[in-house]
N, CA and C atoms as a LAMMPS dump frame, in Angstrom:
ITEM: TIMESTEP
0
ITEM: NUMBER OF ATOMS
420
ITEM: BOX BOUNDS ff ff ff
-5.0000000000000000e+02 5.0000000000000000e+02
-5.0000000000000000e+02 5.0000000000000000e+02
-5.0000000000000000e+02 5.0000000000000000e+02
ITEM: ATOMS id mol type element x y z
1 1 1 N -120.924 323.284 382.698
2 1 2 C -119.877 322.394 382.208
3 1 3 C -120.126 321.001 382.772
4 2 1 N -120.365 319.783 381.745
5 2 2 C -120.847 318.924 381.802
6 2 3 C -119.008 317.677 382.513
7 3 1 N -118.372 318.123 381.699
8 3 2 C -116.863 317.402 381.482
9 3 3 C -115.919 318.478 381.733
10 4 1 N -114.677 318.395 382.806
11 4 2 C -113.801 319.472 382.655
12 4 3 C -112.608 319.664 381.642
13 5 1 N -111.423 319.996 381.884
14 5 2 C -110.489 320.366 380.748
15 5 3 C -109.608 318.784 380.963
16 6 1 N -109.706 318.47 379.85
17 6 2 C -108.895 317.149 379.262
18 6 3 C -107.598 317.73 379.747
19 7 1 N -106.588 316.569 379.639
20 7 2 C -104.744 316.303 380
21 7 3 C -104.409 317.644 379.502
22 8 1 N -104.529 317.624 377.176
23 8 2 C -103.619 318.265 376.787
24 8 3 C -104.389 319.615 376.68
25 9 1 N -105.674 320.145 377.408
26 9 2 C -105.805 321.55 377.767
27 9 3 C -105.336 321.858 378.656
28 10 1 N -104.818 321.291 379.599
29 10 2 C -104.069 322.306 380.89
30 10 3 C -102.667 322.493 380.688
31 11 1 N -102.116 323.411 381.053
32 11 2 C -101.181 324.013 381.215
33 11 3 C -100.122 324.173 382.418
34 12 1 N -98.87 324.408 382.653
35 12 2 C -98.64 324.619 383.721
36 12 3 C -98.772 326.32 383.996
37 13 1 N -99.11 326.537 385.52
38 13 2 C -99.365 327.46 386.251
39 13 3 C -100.898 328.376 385.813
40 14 1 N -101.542 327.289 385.563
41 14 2 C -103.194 327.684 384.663
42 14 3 C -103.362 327.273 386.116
43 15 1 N -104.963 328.443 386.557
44 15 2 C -105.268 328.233 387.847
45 15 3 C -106.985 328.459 387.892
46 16 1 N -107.067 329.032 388.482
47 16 2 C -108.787 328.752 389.13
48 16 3 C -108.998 328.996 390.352
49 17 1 N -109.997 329.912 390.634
50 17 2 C -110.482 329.981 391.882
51 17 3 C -111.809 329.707 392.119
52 18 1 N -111.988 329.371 393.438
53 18 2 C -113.346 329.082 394.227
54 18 3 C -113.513 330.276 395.895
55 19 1 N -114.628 330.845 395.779
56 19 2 C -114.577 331.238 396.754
57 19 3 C -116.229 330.953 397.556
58 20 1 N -115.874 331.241 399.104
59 20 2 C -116.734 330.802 400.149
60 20 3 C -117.375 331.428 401.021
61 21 1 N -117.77 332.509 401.817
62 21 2 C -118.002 332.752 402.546
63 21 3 C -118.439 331.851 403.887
64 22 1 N -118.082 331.661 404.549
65 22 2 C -118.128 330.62 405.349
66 22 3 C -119.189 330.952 406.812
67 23 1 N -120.685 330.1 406.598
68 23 2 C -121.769 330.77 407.746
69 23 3 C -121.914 329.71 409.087
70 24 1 N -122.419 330.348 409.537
71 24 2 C -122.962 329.404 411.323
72 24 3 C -123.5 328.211 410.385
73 25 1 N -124.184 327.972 409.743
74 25 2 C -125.178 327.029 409.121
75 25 3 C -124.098 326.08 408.634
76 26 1 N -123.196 326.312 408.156
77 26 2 C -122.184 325.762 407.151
78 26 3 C -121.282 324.758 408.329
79 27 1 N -120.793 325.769 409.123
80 27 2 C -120.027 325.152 410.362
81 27 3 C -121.449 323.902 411.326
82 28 1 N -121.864 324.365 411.402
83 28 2 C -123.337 323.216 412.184
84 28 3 C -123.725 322.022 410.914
85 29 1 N -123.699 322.616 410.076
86 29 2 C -123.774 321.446 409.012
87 29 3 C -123.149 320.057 408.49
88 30 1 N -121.474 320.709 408.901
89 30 2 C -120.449 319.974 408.927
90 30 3 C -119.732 319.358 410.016
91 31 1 N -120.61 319.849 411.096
92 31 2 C -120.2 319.229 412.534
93 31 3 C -121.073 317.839 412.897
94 32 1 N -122.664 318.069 412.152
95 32 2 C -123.762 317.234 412.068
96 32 3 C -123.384 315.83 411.05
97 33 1 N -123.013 316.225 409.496
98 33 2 C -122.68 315.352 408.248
99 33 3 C -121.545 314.525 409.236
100 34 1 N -120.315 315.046 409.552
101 34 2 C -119.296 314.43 410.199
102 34 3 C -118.673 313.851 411.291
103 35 1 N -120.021 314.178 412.613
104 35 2 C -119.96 314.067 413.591
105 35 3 C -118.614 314.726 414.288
106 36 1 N -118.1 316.038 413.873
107 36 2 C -117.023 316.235 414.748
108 36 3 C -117.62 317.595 415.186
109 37 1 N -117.826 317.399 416.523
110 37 2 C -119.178 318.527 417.526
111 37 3 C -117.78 319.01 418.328
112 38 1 N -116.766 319.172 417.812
113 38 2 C -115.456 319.841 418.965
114 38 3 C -116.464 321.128 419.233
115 39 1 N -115.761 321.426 420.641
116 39 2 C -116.855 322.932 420.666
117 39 3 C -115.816 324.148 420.786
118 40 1 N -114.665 324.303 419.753
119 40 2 C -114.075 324.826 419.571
120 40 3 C -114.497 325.505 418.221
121 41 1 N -115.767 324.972 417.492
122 41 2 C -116.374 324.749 416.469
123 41 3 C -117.951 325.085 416.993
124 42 1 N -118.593 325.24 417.784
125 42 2 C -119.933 325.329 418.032
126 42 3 C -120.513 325.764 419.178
127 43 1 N -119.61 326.163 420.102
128 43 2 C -119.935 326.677 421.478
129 43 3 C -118.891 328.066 421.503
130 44 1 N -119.854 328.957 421.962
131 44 2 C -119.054 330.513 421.739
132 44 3 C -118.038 330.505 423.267
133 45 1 N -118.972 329.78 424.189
134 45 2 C -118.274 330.026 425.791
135 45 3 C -116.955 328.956 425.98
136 46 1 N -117.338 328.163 425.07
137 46 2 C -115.648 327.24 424.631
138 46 3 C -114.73 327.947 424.485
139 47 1 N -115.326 328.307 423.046
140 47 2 C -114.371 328.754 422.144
141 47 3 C -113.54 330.037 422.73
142 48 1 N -114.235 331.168 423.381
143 48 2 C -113.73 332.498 424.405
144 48 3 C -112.827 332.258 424.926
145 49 1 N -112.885 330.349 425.446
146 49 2 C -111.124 329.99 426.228
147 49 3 C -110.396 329.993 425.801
148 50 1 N -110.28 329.678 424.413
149 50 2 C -109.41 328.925 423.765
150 50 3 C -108.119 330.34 422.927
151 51 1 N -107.301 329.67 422.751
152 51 2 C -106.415 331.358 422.097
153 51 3 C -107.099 331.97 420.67
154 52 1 N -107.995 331.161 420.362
155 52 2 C -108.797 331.692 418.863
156 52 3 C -109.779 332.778 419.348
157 53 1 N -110.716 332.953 420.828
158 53 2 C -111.018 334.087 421.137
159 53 3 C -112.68 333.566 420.521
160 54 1 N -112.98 332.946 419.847
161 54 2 C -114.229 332.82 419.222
162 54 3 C -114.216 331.54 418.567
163 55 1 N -115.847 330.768 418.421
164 55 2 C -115.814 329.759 417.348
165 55 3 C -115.075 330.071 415.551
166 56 1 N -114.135 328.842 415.386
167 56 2 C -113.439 328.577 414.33
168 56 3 C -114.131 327.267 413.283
169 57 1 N -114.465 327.716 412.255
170 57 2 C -114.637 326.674 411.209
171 57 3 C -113.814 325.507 411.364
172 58 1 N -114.393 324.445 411.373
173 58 2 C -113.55 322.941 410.277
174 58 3 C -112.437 323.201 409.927
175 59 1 N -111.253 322.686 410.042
176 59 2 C -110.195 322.594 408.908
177 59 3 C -110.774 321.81 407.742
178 60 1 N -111 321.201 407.953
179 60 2 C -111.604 320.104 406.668
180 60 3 C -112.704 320.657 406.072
181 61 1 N -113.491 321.438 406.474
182 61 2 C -114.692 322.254 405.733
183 61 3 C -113.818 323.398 404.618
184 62 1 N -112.549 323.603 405.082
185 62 2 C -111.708 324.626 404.149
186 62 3 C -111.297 323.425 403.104
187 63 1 N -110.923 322.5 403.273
188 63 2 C -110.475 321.467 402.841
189 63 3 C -111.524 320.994 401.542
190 64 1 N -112.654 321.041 402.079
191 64 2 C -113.703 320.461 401.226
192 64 3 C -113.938 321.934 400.09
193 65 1 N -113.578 323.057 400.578
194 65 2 C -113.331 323.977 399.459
195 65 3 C -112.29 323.738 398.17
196 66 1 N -111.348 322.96 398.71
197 66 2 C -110.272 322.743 397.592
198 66 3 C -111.138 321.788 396.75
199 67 1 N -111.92 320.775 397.255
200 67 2 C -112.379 319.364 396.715
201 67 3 C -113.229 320.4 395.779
202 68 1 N -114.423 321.236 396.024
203 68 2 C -115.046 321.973 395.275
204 68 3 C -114.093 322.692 393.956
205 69 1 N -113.207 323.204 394.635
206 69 2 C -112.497 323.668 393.398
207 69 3 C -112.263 323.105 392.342
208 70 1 N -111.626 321.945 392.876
209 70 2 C -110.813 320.787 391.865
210 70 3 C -112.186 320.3 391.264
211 71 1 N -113.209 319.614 391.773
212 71 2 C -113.73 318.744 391.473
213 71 3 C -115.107 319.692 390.221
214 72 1 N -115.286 321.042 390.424
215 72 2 C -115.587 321.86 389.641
216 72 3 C -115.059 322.81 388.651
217 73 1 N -114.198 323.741 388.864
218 73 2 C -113.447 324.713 388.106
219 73 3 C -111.755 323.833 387.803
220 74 1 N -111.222 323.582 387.946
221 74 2 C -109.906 322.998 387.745
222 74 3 C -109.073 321.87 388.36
223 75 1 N -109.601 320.705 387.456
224 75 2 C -109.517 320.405 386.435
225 75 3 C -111.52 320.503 385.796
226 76 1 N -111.788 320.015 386.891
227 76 2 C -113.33 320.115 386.463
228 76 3 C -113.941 318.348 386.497
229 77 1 N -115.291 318.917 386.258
230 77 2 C -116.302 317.018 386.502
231 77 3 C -115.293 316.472 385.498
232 78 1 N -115.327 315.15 386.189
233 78 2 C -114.77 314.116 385.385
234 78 3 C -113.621 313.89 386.222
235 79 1 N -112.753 314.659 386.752
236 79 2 C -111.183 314.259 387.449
237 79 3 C -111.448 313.158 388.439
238 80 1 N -110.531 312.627 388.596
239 80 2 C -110.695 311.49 389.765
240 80 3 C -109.511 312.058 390.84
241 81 1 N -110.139 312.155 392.436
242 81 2 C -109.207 312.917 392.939
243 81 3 C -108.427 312.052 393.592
244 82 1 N -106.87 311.917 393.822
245 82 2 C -106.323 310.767 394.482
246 82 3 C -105.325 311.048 394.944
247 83 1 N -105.23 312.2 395.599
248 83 2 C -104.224 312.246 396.793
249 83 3 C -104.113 313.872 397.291
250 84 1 N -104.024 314.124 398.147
251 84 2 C -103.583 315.523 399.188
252 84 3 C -103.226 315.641 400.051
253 85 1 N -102.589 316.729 399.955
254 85 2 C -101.57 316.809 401.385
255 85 3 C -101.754 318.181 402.203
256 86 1 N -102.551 318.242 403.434
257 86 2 C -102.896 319.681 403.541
258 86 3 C -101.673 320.481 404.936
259 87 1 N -101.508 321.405 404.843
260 87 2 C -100.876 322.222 406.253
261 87 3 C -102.246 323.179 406.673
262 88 1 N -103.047 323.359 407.863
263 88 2 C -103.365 324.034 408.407
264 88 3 C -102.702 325.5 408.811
265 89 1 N -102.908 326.425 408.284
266 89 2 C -101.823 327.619 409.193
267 89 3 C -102.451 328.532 410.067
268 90 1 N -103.926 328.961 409.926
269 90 2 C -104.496 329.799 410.654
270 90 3 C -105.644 329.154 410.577
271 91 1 N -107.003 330.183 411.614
272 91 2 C -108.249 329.577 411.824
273 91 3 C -108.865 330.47 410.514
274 92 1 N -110.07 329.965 410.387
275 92 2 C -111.042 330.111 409.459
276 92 3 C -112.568 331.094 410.348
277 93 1 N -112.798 331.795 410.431
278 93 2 C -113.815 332.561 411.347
279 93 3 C -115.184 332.433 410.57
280 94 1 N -116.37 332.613 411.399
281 94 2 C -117.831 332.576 410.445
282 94 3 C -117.384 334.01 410.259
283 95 1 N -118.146 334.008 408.907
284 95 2 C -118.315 334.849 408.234
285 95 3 C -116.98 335.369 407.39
286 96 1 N -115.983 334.703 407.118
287 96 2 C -115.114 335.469 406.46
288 96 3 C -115.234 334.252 404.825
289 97 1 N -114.665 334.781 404.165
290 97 2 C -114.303 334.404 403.026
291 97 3 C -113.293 333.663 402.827
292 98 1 N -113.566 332.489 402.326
293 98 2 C -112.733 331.655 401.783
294 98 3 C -112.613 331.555 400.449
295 99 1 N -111.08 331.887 399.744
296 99 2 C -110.679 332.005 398.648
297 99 3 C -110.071 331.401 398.428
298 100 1 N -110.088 330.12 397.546
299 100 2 C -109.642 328.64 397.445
300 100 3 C -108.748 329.001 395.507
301 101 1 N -107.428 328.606 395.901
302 101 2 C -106.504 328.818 394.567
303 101 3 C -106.299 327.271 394.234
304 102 1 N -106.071 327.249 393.188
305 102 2 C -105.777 325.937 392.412
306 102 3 C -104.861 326.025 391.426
307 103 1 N -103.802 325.809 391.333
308 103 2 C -102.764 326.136 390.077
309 103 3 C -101.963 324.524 389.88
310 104 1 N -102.121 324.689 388.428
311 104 2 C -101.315 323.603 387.854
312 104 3 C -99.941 323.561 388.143
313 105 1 N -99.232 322.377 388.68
314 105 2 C -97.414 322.557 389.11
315 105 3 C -97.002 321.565 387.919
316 106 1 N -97.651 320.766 387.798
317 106 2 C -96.773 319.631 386.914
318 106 3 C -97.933 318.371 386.133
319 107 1 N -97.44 318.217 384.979
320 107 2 C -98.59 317.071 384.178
321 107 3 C -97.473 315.73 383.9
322 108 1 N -98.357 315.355 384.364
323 108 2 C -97.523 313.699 384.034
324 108 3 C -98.734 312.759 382.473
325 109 1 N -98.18 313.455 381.498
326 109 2 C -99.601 313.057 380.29
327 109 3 C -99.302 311.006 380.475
328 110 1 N -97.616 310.796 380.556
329 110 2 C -98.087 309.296 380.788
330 110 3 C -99.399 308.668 381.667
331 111 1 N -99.149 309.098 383.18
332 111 2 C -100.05 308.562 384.063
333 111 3 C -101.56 308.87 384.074
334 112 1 N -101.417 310.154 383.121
335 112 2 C -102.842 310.806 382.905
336 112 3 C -102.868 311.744 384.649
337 113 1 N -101.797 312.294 385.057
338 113 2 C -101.708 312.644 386.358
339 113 3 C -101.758 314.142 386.133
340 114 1 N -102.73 314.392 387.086
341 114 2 C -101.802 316.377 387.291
342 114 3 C -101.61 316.898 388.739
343 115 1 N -100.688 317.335 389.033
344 115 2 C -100.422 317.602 390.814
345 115 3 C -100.605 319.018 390.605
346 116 1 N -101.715 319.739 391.722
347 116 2 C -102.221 320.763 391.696
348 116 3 C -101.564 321.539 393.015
349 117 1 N -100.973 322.632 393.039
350 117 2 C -100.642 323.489 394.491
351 117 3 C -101.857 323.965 394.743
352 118 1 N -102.635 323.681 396.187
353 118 2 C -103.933 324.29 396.172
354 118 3 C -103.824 325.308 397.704
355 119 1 N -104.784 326.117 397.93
356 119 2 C -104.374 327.098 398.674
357 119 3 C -105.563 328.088 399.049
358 120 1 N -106.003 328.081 400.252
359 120 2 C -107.374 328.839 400.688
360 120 3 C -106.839 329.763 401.66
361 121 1 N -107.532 331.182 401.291
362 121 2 C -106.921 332.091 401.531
363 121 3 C -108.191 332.907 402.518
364 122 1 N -107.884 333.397 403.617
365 122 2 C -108.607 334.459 403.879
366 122 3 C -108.098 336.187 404.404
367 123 1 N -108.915 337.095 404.13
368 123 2 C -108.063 338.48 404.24
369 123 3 C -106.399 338.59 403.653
370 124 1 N -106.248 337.948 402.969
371 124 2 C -104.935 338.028 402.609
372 124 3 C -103.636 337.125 403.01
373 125 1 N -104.298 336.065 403.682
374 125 2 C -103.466 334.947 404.517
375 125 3 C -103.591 333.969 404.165
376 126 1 N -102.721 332.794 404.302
377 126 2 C -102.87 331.548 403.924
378 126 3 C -103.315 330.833 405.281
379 127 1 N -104.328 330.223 405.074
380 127 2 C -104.994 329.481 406.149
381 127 3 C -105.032 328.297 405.801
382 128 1 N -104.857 327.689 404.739
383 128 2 C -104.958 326.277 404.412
384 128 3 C -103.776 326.229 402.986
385 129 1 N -102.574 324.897 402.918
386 129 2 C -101.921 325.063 401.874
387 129 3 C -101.843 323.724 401.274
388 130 1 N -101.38 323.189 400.73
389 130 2 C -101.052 322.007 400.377
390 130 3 C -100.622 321.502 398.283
391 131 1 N -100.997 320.473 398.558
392 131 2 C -100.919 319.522 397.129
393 131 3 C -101.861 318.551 396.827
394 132 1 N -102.399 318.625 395.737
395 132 2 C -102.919 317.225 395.36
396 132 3 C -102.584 316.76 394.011
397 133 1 N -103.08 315.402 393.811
398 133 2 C -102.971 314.758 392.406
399 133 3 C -104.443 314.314 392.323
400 134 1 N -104.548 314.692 390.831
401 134 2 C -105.669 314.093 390.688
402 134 3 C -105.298 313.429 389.148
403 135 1 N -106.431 312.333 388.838
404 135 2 C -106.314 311.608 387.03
405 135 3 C -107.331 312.363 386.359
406 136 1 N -106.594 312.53 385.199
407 136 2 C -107.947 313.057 383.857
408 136 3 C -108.149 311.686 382.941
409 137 1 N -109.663 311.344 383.352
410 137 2 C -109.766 310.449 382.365
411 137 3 C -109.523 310.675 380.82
412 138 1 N -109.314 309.731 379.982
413 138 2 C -109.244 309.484 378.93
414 138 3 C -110.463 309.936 378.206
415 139 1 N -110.306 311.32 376.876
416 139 2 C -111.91 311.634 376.646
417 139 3 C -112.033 310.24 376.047
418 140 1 N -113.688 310.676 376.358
419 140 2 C -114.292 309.72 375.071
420 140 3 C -114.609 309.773 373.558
């Protein structure tokens, strides 16, 4: 898919998922791209102190799962993304799965706006929740 779903194809509560498995490589990758080396994130003898018991993924690497979502499966290429609002609720562990939801809440066809409830899930928990808006351009 070259272009995603125009204004008047979406729907409300039309959704989409993305999912992740989340590796050592992924977490070192995103500590390197971003410079954030917390070693709550990359050191196992840290992390053992800490109440998480073990290294924890990025919040923002879960985060960048929603951007994947949106910016691929729903709405899809073409959206322009312009605003989110995230809650952190739990940690993210290597190796578990990240299951990133995307559901339509509301279309604003004036502004060309759509505010998405987005939501990454692992084992059955919400670990990451929030909102965004993004614009559907005008087809051509």
């Amino acid at each position: 898919m070259t272009t995603g779903y125009t204004l008047e194809a979406l729907s409300i509560d039309q959704t989409a998922t993305y999912i992740k498995t989340v590796t050592q490589e992924d977490v070192q990758s995103f500590a390197h791209i971003t410079g954030d080396t917390n070693p709550v994130h990359l050191d196992a003898d840290f992390a053992a102190t800490t109440s998480f018991g073990k290294p924890i993924a990025h919040g923002m690497l879960s985060a960048g799962f929603i951007s994947a979502a949106i910016g691929t499966k729903l709405p899809g290429p073409g959206c322009i993304y312009l605003e989110q609002n995230l809650k952190f609720r739990a940690p993210v562990y290597i190796g578990q799965d990240v299951i990133t939801t995307i559901t339509v809440a509301e279309i604003n066809e004036r502004r060309r706006r759509v505010t998405l409830k987005t939501a990454c899930e692992c084992d059955g928990k919400v670990v990451v929740s929030g909102e965004a808006i993004v614009m559907i351009p005008a087809a051509s």
